[in-house]
C-alpha positions as a Markdown table, in Angstrom:
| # | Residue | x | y | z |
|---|---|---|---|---|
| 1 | Unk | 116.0 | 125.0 | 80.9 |
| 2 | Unk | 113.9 | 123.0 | 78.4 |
| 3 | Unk | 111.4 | 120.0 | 79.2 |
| 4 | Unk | 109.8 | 117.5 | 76.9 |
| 5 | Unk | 106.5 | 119.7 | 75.5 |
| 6 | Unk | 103.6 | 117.8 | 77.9 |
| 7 | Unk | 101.0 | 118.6 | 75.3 |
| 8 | Unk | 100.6 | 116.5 | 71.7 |
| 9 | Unk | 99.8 | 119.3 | 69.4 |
| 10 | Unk | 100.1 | 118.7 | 65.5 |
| 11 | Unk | 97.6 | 116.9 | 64.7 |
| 12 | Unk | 94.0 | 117.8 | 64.7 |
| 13 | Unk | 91.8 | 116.2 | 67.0 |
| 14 | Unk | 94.2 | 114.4 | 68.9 |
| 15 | Unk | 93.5 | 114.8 | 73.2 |
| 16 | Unk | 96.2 | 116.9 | 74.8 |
| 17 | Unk | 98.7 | 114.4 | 77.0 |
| 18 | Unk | 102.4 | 113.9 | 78.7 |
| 19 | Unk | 105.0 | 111.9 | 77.1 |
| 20 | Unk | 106.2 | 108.7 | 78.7 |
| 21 | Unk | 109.3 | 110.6 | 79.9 |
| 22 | Unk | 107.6 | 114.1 | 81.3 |
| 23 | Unk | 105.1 | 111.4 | 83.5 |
| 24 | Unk | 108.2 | 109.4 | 84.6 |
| 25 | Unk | 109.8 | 112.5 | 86.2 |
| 26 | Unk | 106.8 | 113.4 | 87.6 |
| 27 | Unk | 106.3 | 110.1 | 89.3 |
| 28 | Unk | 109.9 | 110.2 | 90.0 |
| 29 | Unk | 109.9 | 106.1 | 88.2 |
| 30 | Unk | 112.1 | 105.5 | 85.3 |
| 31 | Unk | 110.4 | 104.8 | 81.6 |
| 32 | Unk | 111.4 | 101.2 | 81.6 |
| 33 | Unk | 109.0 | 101.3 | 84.9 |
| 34 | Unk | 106.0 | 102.5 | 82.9 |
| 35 | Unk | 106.7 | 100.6 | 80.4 |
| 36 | Unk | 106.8 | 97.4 | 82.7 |
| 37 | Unk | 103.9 | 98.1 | 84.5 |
| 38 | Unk | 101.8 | 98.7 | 80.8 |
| 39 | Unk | 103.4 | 95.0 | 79.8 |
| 40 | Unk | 102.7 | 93.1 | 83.0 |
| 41 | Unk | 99.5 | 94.6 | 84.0 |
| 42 | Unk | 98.0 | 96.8 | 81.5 |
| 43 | Unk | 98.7 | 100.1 | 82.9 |
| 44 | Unk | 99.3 | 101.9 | 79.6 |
| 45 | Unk | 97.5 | 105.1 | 78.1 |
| 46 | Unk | 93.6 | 104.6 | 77.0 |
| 47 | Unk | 94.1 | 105.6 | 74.0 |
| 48 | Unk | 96.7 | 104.8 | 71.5 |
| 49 | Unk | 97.6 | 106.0 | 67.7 |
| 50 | Unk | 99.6 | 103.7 | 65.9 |
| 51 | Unk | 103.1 | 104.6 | 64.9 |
| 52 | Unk | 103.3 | 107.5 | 66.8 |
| 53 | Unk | 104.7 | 108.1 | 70.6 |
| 54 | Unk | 102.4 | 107.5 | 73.3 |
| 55 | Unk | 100.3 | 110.1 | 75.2 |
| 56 | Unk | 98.7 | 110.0 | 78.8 |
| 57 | Unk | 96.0 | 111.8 | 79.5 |
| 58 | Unk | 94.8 | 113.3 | 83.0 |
| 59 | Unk | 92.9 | 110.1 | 83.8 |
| 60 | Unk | 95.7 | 107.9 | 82.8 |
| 61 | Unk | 98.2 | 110.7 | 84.9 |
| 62 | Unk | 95.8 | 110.1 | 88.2 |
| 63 | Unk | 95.8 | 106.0 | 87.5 |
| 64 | Unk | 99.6 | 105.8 | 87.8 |
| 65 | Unk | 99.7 | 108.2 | 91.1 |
| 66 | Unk | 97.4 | 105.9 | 92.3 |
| 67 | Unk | 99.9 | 103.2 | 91.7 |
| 68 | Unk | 102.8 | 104.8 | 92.8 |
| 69 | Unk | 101.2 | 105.8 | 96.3 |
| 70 | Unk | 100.2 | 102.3 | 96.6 |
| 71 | Unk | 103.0 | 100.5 | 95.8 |
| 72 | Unk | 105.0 | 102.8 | 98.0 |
| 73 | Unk | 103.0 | 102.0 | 100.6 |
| 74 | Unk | 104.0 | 98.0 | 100.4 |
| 75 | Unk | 101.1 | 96.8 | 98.4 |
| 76 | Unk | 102.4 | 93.8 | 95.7 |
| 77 | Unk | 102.4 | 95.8 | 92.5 |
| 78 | Unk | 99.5 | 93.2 | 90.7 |
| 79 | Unk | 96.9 | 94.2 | 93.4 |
| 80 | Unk | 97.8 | 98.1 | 93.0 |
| 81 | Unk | 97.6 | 98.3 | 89.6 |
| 82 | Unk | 94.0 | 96.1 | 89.9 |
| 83 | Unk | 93.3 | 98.6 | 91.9 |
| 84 | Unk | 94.4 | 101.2 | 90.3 |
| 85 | Unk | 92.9 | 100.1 | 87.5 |
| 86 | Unk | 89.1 | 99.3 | 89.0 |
| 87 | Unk | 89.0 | 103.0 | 90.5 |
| 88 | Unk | 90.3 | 104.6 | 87.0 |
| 89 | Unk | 87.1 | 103.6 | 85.3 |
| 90 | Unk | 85.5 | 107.0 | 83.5 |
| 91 | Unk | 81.9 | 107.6 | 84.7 |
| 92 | Unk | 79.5 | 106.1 | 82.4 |
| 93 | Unk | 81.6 | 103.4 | 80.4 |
| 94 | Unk | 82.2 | 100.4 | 83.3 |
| 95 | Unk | 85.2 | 100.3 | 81.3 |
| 96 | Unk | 89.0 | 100.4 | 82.8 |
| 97 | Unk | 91.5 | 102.7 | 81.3 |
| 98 | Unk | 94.3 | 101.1 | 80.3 |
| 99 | Unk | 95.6 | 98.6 | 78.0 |
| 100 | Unk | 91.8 | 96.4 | 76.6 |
| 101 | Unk | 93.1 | 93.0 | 78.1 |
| 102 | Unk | 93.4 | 92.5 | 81.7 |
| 103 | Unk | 96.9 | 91.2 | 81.8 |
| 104 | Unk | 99.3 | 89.5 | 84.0 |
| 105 | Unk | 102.9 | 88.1 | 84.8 |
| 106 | Unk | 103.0 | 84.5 | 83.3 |
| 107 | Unk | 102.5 | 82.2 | 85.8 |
| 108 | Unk | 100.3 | 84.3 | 88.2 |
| 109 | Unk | 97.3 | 83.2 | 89.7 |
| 110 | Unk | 94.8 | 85.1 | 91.3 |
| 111 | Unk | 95.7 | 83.4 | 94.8 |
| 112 | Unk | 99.2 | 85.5 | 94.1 |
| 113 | Unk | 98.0 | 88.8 | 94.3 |
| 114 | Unk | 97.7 | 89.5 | 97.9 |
| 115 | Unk | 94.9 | 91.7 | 98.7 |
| 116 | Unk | 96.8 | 93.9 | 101.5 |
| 117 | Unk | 100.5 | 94.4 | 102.2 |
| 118 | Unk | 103.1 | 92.6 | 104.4 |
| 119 | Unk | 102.8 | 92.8 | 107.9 |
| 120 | Unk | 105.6 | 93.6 | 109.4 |
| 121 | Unk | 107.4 | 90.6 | 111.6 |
| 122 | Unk | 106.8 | 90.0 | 115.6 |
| 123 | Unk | 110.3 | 91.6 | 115.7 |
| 124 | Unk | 109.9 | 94.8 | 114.2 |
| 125 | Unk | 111.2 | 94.1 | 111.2 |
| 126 | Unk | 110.0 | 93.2 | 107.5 |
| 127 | Unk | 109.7 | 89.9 | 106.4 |
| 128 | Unk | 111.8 | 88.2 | 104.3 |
| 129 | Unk | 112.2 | 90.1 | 101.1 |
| 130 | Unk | 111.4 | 93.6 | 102.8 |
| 131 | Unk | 115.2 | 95.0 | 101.9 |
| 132 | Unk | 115.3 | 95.6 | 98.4 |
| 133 | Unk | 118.6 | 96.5 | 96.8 |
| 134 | Unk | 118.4 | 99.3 | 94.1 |
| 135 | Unk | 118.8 | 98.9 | 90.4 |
| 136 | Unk | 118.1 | 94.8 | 91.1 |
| 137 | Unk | 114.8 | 92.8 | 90.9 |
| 138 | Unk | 111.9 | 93.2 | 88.3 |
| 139 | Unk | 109.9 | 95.4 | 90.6 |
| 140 | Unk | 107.6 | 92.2 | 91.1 |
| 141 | Unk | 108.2 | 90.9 | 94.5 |
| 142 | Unk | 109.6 | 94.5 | 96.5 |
| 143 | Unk | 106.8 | 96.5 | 94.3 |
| 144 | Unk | 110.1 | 99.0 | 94.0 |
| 145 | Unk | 112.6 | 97.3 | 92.7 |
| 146 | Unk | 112.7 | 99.8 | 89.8 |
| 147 | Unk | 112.0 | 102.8 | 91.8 |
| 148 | Unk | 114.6 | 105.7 | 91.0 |
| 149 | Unk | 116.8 | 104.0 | 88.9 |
| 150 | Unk | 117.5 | 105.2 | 84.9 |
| 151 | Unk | 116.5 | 108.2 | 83.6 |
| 152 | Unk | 113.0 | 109.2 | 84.9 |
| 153 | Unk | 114.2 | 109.6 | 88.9 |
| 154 | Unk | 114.9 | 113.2 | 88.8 |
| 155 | Unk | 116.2 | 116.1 | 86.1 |
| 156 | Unk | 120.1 | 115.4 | 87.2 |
| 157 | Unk | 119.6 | 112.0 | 85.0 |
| 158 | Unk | 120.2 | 109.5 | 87.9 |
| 159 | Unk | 118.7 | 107.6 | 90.6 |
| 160 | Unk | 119.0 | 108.3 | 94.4 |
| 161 | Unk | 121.5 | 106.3 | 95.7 |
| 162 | Unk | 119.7 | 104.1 | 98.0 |
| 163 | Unk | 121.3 | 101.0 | 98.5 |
| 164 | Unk | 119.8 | 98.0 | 99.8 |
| 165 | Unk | 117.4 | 99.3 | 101.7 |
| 166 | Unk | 113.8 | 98.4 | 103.3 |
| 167 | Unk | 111.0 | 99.0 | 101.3 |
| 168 | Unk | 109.1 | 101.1 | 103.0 |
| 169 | Unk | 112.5 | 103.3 | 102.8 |
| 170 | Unk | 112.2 | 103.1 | 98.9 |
| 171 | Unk | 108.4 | 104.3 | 99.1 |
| 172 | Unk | 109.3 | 107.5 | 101.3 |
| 173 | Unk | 111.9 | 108.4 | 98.8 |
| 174 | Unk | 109.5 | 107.6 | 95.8 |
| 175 | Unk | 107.0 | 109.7 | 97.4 |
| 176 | Unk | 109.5 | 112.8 | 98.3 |
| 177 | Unk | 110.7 | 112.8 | 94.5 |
| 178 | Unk | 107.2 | 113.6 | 93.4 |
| 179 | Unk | 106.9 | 115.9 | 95.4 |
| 180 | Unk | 104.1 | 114.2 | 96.9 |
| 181 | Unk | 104.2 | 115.7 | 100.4 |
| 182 | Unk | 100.5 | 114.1 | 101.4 |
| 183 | Unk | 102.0 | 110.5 | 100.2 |
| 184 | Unk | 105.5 | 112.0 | 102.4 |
| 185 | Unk | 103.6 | 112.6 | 105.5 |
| 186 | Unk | 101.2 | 109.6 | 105.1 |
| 187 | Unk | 104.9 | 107.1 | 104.9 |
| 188 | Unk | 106.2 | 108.9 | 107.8 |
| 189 | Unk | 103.2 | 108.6 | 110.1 |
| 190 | Unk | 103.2 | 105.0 | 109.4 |
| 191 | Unk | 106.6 | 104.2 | 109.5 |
| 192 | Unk | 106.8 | 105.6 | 113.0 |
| 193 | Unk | 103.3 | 104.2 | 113.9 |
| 194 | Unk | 104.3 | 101.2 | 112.5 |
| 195 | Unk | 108.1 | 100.0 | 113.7 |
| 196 | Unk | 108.6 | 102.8 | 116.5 |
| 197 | Unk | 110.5 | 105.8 | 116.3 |
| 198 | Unk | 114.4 | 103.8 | 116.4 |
| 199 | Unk | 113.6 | 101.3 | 113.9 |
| 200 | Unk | 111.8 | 104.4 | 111.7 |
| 201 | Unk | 114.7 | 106.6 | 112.0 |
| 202 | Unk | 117.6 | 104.0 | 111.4 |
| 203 | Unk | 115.7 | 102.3 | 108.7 |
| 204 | Unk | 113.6 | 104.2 | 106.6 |
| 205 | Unk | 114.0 | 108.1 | 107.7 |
| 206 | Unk | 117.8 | 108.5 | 107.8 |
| 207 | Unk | 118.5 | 106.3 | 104.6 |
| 208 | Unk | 116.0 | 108.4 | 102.8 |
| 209 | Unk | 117.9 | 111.6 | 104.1 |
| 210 | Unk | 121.3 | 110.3 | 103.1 |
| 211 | Unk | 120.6 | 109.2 | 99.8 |
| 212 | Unk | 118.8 | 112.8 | 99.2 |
| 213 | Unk | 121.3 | 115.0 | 100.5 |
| 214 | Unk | 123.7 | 112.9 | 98.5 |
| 215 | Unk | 122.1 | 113.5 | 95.4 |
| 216 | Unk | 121.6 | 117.1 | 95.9 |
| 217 | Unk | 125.6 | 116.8 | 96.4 |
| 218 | Unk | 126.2 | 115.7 | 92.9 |
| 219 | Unk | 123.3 | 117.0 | 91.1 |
| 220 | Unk | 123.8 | 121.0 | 92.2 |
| 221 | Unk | 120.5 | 122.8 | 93.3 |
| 222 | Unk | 118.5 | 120.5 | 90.9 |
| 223 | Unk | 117.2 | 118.7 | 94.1 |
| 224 | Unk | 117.4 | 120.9 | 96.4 |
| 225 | Unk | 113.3 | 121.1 | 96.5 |
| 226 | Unk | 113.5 | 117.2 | 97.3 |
| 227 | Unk | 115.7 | 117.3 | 100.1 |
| 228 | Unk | 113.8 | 120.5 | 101.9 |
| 229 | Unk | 110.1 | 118.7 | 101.5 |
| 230 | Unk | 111.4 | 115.3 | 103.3 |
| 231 | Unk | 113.8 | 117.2 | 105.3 |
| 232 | Unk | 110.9 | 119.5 | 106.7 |
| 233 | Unk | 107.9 | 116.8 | 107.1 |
| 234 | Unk | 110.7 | 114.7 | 109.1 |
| 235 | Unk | 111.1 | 117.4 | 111.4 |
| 236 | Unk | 107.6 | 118.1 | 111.6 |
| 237 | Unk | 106.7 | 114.4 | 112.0 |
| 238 | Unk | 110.0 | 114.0 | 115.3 |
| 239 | Unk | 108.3 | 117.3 | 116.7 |
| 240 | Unk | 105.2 | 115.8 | 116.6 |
| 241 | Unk | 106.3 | 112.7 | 118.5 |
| 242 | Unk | 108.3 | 115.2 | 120.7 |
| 243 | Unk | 105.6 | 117.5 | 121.8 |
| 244 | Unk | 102.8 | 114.4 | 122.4 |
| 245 | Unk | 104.9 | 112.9 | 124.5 |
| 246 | Unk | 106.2 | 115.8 | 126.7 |
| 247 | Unk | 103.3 | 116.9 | 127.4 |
| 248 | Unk | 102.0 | 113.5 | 128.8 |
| 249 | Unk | 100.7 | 113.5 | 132.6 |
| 250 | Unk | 102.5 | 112.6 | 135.4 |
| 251 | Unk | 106.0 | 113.5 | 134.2 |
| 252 | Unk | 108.1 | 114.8 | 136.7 |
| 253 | Unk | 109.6 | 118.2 | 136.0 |
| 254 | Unk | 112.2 | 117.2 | 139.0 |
| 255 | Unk | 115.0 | 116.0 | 137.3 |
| 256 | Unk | 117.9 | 117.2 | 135.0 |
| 257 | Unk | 117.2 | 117.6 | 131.5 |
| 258 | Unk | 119.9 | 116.1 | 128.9 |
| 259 | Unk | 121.2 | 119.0 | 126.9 |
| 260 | Unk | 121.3 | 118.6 | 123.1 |
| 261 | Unk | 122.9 | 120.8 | 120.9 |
| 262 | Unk | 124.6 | 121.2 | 117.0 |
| 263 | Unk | 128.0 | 122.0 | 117.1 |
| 264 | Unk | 129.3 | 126.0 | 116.5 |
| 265 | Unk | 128.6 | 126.2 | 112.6 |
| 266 | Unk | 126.6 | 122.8 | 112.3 |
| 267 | Unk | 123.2 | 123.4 | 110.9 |
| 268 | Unk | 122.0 | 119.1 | 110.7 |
| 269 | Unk | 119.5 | 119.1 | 113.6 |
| 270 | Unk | 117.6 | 116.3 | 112.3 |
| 271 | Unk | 119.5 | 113.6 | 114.1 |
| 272 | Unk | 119.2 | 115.4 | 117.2 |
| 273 | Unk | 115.1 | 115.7 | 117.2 |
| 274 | Unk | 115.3 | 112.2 | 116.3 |
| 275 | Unk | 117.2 | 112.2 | 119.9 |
| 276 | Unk | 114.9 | 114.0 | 121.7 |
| 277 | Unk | 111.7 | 112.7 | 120.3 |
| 278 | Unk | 112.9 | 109.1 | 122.1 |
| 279 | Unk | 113.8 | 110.4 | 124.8 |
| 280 | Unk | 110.6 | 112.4 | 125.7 |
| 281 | Unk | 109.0 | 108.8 | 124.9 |
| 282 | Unk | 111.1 | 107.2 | 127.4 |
| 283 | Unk | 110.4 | 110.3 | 129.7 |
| 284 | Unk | 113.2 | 111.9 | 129.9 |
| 285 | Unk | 113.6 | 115.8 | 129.9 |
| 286 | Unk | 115.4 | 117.3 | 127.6 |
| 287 | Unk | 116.7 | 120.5 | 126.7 |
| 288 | Unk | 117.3 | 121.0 | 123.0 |
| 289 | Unk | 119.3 | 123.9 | 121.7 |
| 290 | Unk | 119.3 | 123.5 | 118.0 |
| 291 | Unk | 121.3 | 124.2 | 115.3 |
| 292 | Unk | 125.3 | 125.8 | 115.2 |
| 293 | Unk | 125.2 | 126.8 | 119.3 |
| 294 | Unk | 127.9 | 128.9 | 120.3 |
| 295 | Unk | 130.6 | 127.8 | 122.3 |
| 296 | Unk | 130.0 | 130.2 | 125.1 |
| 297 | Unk | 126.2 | 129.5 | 125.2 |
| 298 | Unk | 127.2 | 125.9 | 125.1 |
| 299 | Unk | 129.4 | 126.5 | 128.6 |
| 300 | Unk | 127.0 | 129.0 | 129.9 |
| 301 | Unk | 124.1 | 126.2 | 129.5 |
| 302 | Unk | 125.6 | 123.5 | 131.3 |
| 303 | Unk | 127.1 | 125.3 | 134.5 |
| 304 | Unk | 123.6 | 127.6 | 134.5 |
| 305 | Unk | 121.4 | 124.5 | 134.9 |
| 306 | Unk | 123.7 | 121.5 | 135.8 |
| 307 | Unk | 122.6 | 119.0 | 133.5 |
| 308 | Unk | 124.2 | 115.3 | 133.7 |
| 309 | Unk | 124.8 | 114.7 | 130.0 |
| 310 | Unk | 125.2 | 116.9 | 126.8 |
| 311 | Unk | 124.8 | 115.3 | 123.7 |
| 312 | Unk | 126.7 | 117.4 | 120.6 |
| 313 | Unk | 126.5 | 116.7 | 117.4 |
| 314 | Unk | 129.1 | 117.0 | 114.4 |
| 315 | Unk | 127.9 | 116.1 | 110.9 |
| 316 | Unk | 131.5 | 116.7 | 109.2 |
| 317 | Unk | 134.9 | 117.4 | 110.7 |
| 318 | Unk | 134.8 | 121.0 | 110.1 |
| 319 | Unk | 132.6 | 121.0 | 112.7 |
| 320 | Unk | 133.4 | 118.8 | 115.8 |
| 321 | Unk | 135.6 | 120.4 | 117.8 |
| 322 | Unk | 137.4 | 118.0 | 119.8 |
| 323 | Unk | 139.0 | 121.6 | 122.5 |
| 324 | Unk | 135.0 | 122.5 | 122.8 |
| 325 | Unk | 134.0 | 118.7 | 123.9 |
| 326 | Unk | 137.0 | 118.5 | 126.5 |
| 327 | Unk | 136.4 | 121.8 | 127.9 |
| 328 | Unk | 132.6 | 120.8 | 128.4 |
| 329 | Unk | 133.4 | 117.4 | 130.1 |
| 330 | Unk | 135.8 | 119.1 | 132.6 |
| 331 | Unk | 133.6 | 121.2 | 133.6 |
| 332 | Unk | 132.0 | 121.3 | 136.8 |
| 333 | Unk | 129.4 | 121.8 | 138.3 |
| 334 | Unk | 127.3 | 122.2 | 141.6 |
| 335 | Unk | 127.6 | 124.0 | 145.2 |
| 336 | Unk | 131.1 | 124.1 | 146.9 |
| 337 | Unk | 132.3 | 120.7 | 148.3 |
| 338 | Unk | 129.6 | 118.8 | 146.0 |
| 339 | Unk | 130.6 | 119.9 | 142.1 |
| 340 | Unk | 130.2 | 116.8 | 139.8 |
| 341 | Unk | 130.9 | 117.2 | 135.9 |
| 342 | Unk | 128.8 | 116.6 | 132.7 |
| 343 | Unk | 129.0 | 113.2 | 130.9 |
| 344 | Unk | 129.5 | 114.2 | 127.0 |
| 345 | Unk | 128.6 | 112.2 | 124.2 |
| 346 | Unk | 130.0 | 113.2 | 120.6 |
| 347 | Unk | 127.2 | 111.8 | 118.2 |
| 348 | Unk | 127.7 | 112.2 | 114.5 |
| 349 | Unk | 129.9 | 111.3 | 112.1 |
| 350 | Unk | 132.3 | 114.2 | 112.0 |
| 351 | Unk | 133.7 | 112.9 | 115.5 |
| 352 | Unk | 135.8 | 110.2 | 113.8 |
| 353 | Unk | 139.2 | 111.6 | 116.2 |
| 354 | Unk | 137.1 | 111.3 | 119.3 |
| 355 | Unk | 137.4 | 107.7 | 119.4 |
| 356 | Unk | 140.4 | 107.9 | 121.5 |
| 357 | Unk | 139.3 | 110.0 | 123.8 |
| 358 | Unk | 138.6 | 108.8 | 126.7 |
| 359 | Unk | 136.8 | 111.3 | 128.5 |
| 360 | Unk | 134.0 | 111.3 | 126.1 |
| 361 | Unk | 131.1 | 108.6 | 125.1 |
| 362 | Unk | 130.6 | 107.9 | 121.4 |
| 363 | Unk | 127.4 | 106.4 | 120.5 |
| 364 | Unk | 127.4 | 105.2 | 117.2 |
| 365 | Unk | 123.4 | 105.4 | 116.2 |
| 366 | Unk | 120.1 | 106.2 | 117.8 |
| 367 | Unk | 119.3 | 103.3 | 119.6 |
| 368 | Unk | 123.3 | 103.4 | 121.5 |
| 369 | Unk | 122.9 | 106.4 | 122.5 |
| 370 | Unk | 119.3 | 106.3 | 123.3 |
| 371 | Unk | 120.6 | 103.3 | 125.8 |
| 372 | Unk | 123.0 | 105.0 | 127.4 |
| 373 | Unk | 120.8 | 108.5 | 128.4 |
| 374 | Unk | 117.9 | 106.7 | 129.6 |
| 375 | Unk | 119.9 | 104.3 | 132.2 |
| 376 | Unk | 118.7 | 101.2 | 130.3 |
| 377 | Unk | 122.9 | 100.0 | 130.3 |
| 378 | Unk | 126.2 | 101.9 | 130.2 |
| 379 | Unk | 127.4 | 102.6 | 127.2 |
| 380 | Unk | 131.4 | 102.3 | 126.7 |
| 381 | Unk | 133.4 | 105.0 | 126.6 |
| 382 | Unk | 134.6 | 106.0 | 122.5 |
């Protein structure tokens, strides 16, 4: 595999730099988003040689992380590339890098750039504006409207497909395609911190995850890097959540935990430390199991220590055994004369048959099924 030669080479003299396409991929931005940023706020290469391609150096290379990480993090792309800008300045000069005049979109005024990012609204959500849908807006108002779209958003030659997602969705998933796994785990803690660990999941986590495993569908092993770096620092970030909260004083080690388990041959835990990372908020014990459980340890688990609910999930159809989830629910449980039976809930979407079944619950995302296992309202049956 071949890459555009980083270094400039041929001509005596001339500082060693990246092309415009070698620091797009590495920023995982397209070109026409370094090129937008240069024209609207100066954010170009120092140094410039007329009539032939341009070249970034290290310093300019460090000024546009700088701008990424920002931007990703919600700040109005005018007051990260000031920013960006003010800190690039090489020792001794008081100078900027970057284009020589300070520039600007045409009609801004300073009042325009704000100096910190959007809060987020009393209701846990963005303001107005915070869903940005890819391949549409100028990158102005989101600060990602151009993220990984074009060319520059990873080798396979296409953007991720996000969607219309929130922003702060759009930043993890700029971060995770430059392999930026401080700038990862520095959206993650926030996100969580931030909305809570439903909204986080629902909104920023899992659509990141989707539209990365999706990719890595089309594109072959070529992202395969991308999807294990978010993949893991989301599972180290739910664990996180998972352990502070177990290990919290005064819970009661009395009561039932709620099994949670992967289906025979189903490797996505994901969802389910998602699951269990609430629920050990809410103080609820659980029991999690893992990845592709056997069918007999699944049986074994539930009679052995009598739990109330088992929650399995299917990611594909392959998977979700619809004999296995039957068996479980009719099974029962408990000393002679007083045997009671598991609730199960198929989570996932490889249970699409279940939904006439009425022996089992069917939550159809975190929060539903989060509200059924910790009593806060039954949840109908699939």
């Amino acid at each position: 595999m071949t890459t555009t030669e980083p270094h400039s080479g041929g001509h005596p003299g001339d500082e060693a730099g990246v092309t415009t396409g070698f620091l797009a991929r590495k920023l995982g931005v397209s070109p026409t988003t370094l090129r937008s940023w240069d024209r609207r706020y100066g954010l170009g290469p120092a140094a410039r040689v007329e009539g032939r391609h341009r070249r970034w150096s290290p310093d300019d290379v460090a000024m546009m992380q700088d701008m990424c990480r920002m931007t990703a993090a919600g700040v109005p792309p005018a007051e990260a590339a000031r920013v960006a800008r003010r800190r690039a300045v090489p020792e001794g000069t008081g100078t900027p890098l970057g284009s020589a005049v300070e520039p600007g979109p045409p009609g801004e005024s300073a009042a325009g750039q704000a100096s910190s990012p959007e809060r987020p609204s009393p209701a846990g959500r963005p303001p107005d504006g915070g869903r940005v849908s890819e391949g549409h807006g100028s990158g102005e108002g989101s600060g990602s409207g151009e993220v990984l779209e074009g060319t520059g958003a990873g080798r396979s030659g296409g953007g991720l497909p996000l969607g219309s997602v929130w922003q702060e969705c759009r930043g993890l998933a700029r971060a995770a395609v430059r392999l930026d796994a401080v700038a990862v785990q520095e959206q993650l803690t926030r996100a969580v911190t931030t909305y809570g660990l439903i909204t986080a999941w629902e909104e920023i986590l899992a659509p990141a995850l989707h539209a990365v495993g999706r990719k890595w569908e089309s594109a072959g092993d070529q992202y395969v890097e991308v999807e294990h770096l978010l993949s893991w620092h989301v599972s180290a970030t739910l664990r996180h959540c998972y352990v502070r909260s177990s290990q919290a004083p005064g819970r009661s080690g009395d009561a039932l935990p709620v099994v949670l388990a992967c289906m025979p041959g189903e490797l996505h835990t994901l969802p389910l430390e998602a699951l269990s990372a609430v629920l050990a908020e809410r103080g609820l014990p659980v029991l999690m199991l893992g990845g592709a459980v056997p069918a007999e340890a699944l049986v074994a688990t539930v009679r052995r220590i009598g739990s109330t609910a088992v929650v399995l999930w299917s990611q594909s159809r392959s998977t979700a055994s619809l004999a296995l989830a039957r068996h479980l629910a009719a099974t029962r449980w408990g000393v002679r004369g007083a045997r009671t039976h598991t609730a199960v809930h198929v989570c996932g979407p490889g249970w699409g048959a279940a939904k006439h079944e009425t022996q089992l619950r069917r939550p159809r995302s975190l929060r539903d099924a989060v509200t059924a296992l910790a009593g806060d309202g039954p949840y109908g049956t699939a």
